[in-house]
C-alpha positions, 0 to 999 in steps of 0.5 A, spaced: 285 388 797 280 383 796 281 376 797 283 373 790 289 379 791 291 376 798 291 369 795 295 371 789 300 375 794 300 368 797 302 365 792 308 369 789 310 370 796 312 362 797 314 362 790 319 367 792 322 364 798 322 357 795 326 358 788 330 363 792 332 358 796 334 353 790 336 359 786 344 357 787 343 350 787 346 346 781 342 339 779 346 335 783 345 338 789 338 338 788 339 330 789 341 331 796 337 329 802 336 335 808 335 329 813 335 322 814 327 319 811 327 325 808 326 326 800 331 329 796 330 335 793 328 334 786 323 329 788 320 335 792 319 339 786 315 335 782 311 333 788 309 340 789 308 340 781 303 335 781 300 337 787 298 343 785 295 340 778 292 335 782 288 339 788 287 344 781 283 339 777 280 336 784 277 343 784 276 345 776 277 338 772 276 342 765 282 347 767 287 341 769 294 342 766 296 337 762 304 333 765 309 330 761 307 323 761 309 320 767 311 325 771 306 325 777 308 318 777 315 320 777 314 323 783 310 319 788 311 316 794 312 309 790 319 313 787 321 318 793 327 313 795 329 313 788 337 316 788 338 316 780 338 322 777 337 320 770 329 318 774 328 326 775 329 333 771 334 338 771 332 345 775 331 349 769 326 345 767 322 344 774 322 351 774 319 352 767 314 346 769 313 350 776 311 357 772 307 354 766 302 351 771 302 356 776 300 360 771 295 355 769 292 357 777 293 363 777 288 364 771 283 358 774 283 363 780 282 370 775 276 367 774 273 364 780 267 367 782 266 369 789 261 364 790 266 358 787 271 361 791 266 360 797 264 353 795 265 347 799 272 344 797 274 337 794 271 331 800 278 328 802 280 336 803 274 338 806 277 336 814 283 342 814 281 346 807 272 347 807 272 352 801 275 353 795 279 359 798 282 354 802 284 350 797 288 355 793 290 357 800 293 352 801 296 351 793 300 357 794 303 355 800 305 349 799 311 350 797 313 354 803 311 347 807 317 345 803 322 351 803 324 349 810 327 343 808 332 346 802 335 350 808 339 344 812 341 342 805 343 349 804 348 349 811 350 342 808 353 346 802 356 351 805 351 356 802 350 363 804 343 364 809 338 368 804 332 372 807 
């Protein structure tokens, strides 16, 4: 296995677990908090959208994904309180989102050579994520920093426990 393969399998794998999680969650639900302080769960899809595209384009600017208008905006800490669900999308459309811009990463990553993967990572990263590798590392397991926080909702619905 080479390293773009385990990088790969990463990502697929914190993808598994996340929408699994959300797979029987309908829209309303997704607008429900794990805990006080805690974002809502919708408000935590577009953050991990527009993280990914973020670290994605901080990395290879000629590869960023192009968001809805606002969308970032929408998901920012400046929104995060926000309990309108008409501010946030319905999870068939998170997920769409979330597939077309990890596809966007997975061919941005096809293409990095190992001397772009070995490469230093973006300055404000650099502290836990030196290398390029890193940074990809760290998209795909983003989501997995997150799923914890769909189980307690999970409880609170009465849903079955998964995985």
């Amino acid at each position: 296995m080479q390293s773009k393969d385990a990088i790969r399998s990463a990502m697929n794998f914190s993808n598994l677990v996340f929408k699994g999680y959300l797979s029987d969650f309908d829209d309303a639900e997704l607008m429900k908090r794990p805990g006080k302080g805690c974002n809502h769960l919708a408000w935590q899809m577009g953050h991990l959208i527009a993280a990914e595209v973020s670290m994605l384009s901080a990395m290879f600017p000629d590869d960023a994904f192009a968001l809805p208008e606002g969308f970032a905006e929408a998901h920012s800490k400046e929104t995060a309180d926000s309990d309108d669900p008409s501010k946030f999308l319905k999870k068939d459309e998170y997920f769409e989102l979330m597939d077309k811009v990890r596809q966007q990463t997975l061919a941005v990553l096809d293409r990095a050579s190992q001397e772009e993967l070995a490469g230093a990572s973006p300055e404000n990263f650099q502290s836990f994520c030196p290398t390029v590798a890193d940074m990809f590392i760290l998209i795909g397991t983003h989501p997995m920093m997150h799923a914890g926080q769909i189980v307690p909702v999970r409880r609170q619905l009465g849903k079955p426990v998964m995985f």
